[in-house]
Structures are given as structure tokens and as C-alpha cells.
Residue frames as qw, qx, qy, qz and C-alpha x, y, z in Angstrom:
[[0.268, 0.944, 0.186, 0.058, 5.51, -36.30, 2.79],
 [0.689, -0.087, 0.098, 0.713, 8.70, -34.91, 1.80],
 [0.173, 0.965, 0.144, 0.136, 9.16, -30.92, 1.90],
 [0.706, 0.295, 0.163, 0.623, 11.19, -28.81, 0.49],
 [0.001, 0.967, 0.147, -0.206, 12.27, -25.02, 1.64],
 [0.568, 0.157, 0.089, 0.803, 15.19, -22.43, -0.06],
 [0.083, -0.848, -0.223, 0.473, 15.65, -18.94, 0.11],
 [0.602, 0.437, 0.389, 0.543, 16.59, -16.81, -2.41],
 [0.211, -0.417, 0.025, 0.884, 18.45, -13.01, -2.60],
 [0.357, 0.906, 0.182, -0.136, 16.23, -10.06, -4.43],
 [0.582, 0.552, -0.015, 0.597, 18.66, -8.45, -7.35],
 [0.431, -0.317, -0.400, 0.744, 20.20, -5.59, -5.67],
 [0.057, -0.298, -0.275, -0.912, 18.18, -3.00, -6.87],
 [0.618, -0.474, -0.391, -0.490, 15.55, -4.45, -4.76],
 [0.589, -0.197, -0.651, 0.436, 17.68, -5.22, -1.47],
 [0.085, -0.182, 0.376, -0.904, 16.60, -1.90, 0.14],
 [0.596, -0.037, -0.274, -0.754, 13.04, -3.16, 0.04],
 [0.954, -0.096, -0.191, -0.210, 13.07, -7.05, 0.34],
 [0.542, -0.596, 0.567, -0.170, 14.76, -9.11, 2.93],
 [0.093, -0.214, 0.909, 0.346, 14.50, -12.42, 0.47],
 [0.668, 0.260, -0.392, -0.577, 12.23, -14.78, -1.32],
 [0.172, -0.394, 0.898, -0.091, 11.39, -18.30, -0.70],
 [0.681, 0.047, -0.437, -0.586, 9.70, -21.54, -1.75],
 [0.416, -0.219, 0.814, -0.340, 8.32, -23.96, 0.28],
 [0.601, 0.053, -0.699, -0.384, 7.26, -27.85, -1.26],
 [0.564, -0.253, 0.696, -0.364, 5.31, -29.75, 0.27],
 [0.594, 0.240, -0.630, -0.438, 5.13, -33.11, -2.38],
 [0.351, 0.067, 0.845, -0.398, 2.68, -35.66, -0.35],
 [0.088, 0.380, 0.844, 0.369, -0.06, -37.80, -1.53],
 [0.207, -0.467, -0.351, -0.785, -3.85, -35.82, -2.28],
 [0.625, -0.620, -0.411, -0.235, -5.15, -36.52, 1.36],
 [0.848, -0.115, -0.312, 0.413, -1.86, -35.87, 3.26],
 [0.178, -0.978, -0.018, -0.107, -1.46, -33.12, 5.77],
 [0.494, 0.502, -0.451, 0.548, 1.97, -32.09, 6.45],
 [0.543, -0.297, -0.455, 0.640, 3.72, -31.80, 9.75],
 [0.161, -0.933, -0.263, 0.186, 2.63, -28.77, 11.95],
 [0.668, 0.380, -0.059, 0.637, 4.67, -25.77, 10.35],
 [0.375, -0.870, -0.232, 0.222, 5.64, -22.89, 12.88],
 [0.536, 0.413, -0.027, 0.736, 6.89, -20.24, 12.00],
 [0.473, -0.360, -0.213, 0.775, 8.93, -17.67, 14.26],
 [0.079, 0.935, 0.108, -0.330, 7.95, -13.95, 14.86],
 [0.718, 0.271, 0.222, 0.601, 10.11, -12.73, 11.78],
 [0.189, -0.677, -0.001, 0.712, 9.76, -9.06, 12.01],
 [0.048, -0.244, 0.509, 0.824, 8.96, -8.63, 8.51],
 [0.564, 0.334, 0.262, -0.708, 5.77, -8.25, 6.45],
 [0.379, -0.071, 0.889, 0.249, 5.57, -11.38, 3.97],
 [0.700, 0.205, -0.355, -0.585, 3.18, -11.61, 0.13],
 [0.381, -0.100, 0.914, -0.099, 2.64, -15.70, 0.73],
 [0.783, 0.305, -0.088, -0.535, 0.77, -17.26, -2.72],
 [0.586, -0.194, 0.787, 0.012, 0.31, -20.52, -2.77],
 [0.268, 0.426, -0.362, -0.785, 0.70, -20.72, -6.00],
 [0.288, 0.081, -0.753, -0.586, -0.88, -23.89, -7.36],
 [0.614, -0.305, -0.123, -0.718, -4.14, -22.91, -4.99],
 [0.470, -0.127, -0.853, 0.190, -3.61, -26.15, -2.48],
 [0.403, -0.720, -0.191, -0.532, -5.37, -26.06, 0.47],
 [0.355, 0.248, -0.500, 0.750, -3.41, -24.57, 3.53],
 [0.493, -0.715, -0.389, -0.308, -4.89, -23.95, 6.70],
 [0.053, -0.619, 0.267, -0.736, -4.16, -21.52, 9.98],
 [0.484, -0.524, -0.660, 0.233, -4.40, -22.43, 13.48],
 [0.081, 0.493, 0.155, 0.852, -6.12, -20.20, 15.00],
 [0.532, -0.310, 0.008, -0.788, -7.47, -20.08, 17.99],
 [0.492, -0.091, 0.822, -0.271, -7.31, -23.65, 18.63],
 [0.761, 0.520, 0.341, -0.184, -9.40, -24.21, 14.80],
 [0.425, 0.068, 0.590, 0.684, -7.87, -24.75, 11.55],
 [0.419, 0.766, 0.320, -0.367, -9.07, -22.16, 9.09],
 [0.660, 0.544, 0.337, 0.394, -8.90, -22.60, 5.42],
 [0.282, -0.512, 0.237, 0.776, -5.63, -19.41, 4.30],
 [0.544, 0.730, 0.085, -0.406, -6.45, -17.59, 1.21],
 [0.859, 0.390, 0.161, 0.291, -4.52, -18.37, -1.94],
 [0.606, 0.293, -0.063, 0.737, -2.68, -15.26, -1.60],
 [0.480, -0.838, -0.256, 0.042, -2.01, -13.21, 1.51],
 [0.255, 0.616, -0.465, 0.583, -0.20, -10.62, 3.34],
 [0.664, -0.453, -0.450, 0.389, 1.25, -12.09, 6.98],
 [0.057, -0.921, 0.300, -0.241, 2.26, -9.01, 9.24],
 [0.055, 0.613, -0.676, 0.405, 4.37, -8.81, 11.99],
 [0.754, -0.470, -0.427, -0.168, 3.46, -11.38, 14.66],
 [0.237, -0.633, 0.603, -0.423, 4.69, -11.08, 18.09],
 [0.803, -0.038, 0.525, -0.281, 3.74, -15.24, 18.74],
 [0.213, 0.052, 0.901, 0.374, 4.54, -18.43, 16.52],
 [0.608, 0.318, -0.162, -0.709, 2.36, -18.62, 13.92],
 [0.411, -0.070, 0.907, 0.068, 1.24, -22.60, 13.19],
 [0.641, 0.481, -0.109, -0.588, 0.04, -24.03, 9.49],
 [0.533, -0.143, 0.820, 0.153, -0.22, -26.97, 7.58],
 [0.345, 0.449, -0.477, -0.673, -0.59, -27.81, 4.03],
 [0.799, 0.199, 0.538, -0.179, -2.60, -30.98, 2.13],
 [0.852, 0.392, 0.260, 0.230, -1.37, -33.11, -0.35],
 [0.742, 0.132, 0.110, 0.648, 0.95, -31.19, -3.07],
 [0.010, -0.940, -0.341, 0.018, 1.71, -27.42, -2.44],
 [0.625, 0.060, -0.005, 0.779, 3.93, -25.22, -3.20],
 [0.319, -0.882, -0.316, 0.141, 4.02, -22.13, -1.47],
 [0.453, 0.300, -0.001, 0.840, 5.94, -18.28, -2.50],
 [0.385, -0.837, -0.279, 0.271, 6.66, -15.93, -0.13],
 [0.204, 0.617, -0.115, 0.751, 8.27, -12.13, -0.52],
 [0.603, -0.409, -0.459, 0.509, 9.97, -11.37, 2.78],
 [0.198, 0.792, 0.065, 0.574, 9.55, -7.40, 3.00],
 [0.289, 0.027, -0.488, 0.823, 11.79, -5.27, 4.77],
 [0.084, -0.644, -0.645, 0.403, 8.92, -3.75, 7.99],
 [0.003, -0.668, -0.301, 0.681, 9.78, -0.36, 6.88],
 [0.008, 0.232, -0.571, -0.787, 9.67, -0.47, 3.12],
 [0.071, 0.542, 0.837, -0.002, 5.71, -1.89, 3.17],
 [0.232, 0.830, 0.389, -0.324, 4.24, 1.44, 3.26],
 [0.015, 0.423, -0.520, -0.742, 6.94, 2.94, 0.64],
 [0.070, 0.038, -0.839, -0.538, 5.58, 0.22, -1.76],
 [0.103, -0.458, -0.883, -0.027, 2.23, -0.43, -0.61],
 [0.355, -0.462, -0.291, -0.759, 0.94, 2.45, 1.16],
 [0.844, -0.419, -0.335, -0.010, 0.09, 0.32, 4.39],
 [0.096, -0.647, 0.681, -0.331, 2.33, 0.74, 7.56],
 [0.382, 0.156, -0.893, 0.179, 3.85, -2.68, 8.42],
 [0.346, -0.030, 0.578, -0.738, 1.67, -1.72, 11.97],
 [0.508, 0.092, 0.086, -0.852, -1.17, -2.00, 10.58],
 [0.775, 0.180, -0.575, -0.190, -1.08, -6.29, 9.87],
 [0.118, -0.494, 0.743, -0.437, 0.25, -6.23, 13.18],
 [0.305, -0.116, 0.913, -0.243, -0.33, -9.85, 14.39],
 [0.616, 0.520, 0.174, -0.566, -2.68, -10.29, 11.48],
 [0.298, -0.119, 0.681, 0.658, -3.09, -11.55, 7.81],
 [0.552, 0.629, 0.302, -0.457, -5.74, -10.57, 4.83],
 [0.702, 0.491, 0.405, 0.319, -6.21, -11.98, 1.45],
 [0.271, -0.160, 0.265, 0.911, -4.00, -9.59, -0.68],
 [0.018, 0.480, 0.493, 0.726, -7.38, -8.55, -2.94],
 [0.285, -0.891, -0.347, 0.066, -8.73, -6.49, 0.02],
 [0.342, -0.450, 0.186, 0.804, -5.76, -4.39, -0.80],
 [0.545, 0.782, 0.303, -0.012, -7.93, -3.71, -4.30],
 [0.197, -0.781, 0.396, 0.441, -4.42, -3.27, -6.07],
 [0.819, 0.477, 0.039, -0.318, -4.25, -3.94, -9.53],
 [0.310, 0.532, -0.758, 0.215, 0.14, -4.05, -9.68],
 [0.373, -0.348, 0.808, -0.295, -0.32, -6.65, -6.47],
 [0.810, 0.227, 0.469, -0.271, -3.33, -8.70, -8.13],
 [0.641, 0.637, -0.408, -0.132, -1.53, -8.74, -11.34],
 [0.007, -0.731, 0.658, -0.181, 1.51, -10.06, -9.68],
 [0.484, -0.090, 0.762, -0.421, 0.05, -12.63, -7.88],
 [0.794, 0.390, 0.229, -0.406, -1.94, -13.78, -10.86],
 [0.353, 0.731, -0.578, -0.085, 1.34, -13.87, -13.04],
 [0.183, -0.359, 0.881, -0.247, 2.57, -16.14, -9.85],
 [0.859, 0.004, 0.330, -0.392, -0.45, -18.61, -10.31],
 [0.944, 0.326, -0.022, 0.056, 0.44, -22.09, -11.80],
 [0.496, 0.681, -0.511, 0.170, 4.39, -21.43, -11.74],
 [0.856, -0.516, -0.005, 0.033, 6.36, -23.80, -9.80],
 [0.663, 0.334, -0.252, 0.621, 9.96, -23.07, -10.99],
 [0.483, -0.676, -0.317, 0.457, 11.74, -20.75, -8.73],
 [0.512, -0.253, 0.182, 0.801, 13.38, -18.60, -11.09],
 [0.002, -0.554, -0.649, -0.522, 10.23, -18.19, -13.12],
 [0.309, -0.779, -0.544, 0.028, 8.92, -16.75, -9.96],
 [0.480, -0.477, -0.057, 0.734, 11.31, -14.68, -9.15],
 [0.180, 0.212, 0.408, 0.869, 11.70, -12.74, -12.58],
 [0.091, -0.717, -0.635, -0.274, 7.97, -12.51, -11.90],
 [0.503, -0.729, -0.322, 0.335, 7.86, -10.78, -8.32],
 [0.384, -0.352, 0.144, 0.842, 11.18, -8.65, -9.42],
 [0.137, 0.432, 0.596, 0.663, 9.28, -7.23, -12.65],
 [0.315, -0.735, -0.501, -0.331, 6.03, -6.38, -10.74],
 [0.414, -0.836, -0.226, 0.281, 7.69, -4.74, -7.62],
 [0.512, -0.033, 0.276, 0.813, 9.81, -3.08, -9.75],
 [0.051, -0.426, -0.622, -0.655, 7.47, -1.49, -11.85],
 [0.350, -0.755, -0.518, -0.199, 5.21, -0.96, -8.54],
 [0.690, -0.345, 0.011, 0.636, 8.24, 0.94, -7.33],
 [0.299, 0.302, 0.639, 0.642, 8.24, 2.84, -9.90],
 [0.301, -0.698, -0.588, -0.277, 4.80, 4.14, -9.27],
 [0.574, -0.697, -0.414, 0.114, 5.57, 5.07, -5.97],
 [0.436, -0.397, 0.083, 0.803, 8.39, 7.15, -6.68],
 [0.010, -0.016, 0.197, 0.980, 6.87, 9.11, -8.96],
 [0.432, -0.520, -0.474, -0.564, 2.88, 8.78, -8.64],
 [0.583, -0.683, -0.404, 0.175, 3.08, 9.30, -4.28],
 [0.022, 0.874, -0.270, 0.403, 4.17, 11.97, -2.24],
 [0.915, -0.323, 0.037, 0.241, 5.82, 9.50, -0.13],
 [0.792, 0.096, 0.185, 0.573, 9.11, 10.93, 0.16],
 [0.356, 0.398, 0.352, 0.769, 8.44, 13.49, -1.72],
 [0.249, -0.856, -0.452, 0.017, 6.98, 16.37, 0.97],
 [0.073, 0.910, -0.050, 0.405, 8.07, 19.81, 1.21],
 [0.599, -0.240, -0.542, 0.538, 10.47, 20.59, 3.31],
 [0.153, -0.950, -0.250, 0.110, 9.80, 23.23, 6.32]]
């Protein structure tokens, strides 16, 4: 199996916000599990859609368990171990800890050593997004996507939340 990882810089309009962007390949045969993938406490809250729906799975506990198509990872304080079958390609949005509740609403806390399908956020800018992201496998495609929609859900939040935006005493 032969994978593939890059990172990638948000425009600057979006560097107060996101930390970076990245795509992991994994290009193996339909029955072939990748190598265990661990990944380091990162300190940052993470959108992870696998976009062309492979099936990716969590250790948990000592069990594999089947990852949604498209999740938020919190913080973890512990490695975090996962592995991927056959061909998968796999987009993550690295978010800065304390811009998650600007854009979401959510404190970063509150994923704390956690993860949950993204549609139990019932968020129509996040489920859009994330639909947009299905089926693409370029990287640049994805990007434009992600930068559009958290633009736009930006947007929102500066002018449809009081985030920010409370009296002063």
C-alpha cells in the first residue's frame, strides 16, 4: 500500500482561524488495511471527511470501530490510532482550538478527547461543505471548496452571533 500525506496553507484571510489543510492517500488494493496510523495529541480541533466514503476505522478501546464519513476530532491528550482499507483518501481542516467556537459555536473543550459525526452538529453551512467535499480527490478542488464554505460560515458569525459582539460594561 503506498500512502500519500501533504499539507497545505489556508489563504490568509483564513490564517486567524485555520492552522492548515491536509490530504492523506492511502492507494492499496480493495481488501488492504494500511499500516497502524497514530496520530499525536495536536492541540487543535480537526473537520476529517473521507471523502470518497472508504472504510476507516478507530481503535478504541482495544476494538476497531467503523469512523463516520465525516467527523470532528477534538483535542486529545493520548495518541489517537486508525487505519484505512483499500483506496482512501482522507481531508482534514486543522482548526486553530480557539477559533472553533467563533465559527462553530462549540468550545474546542467540549470534543475534548472525543470525536462525533459532523451531522450531530445539525449545521446546514458544515453539511453543505462536507457534501461539496464528497467524491473530490484533487487537492485544490478541495481547498477552494472548504475556503468558500468557511468563509461564507464566517460571515454568518460575524454578523448573525453575538459572539464578539457583547456590550461592553
Amino acid at each position: 500500500m503506498i500512502i500519500v500525506y501533504k499539507e497545505f496553507r489556508p489563504s490568509v484571510a483564513l490564517q486567524p482561524y485555520i492552522e492548515n489543510y491536509w490530504l492523506q492517500v492511502f492507494n492499496g488494493d480493495p481488501a488492504a488495511e494500511s499500516p497502524h496510523q497514530v496520530c499525536l495529541p495536536l492541540g487543535m480541533v480537526q473537520i476529517i471527511v473521507h471523502v470518497n466514503e472508504p472504510e476507516c476505522l478507530l481503535s478504541l478501546d482495544g476494538q476497531w470501530q467503523a469512523l463516520p464519513h465525516a467527523l470532528f476530532a477534538g483535542l486529545y491528550s493520548n495518541t489517537v490510532t486508525w487505519k484505512a482499507k483499500g483506496y482512501a483518501v482522507c481531508f482534514g481542516i486543522n482548526f486553530k482550538p480557539e477559533s472553533f467556537i467563533r465559527l462553530f459555536g462549540v468550545p474546542a473543550a467540549a470534543l475534548f478527547n472525543d470525536y462525533t459525526d459532523v451531522r450531530n452538529f445539525r449545521n446546514a453551512a458544515i453539511d453543505e461543505m462536507v457534501n461539496r467535499l464528497y467524491g473530490v480527490e484533487e487537492p485544490a478542488q478541495l481547498i477552494r471548496i472548504a475556503e468558500a464554505c468557511l468563509q461564507e460560515k464566517l460571515k454568518g458569525s460575524i454578523t448573525g452571533s453575538s459572539i464578539g459582539n457583547r456590550p461592553s460594561n
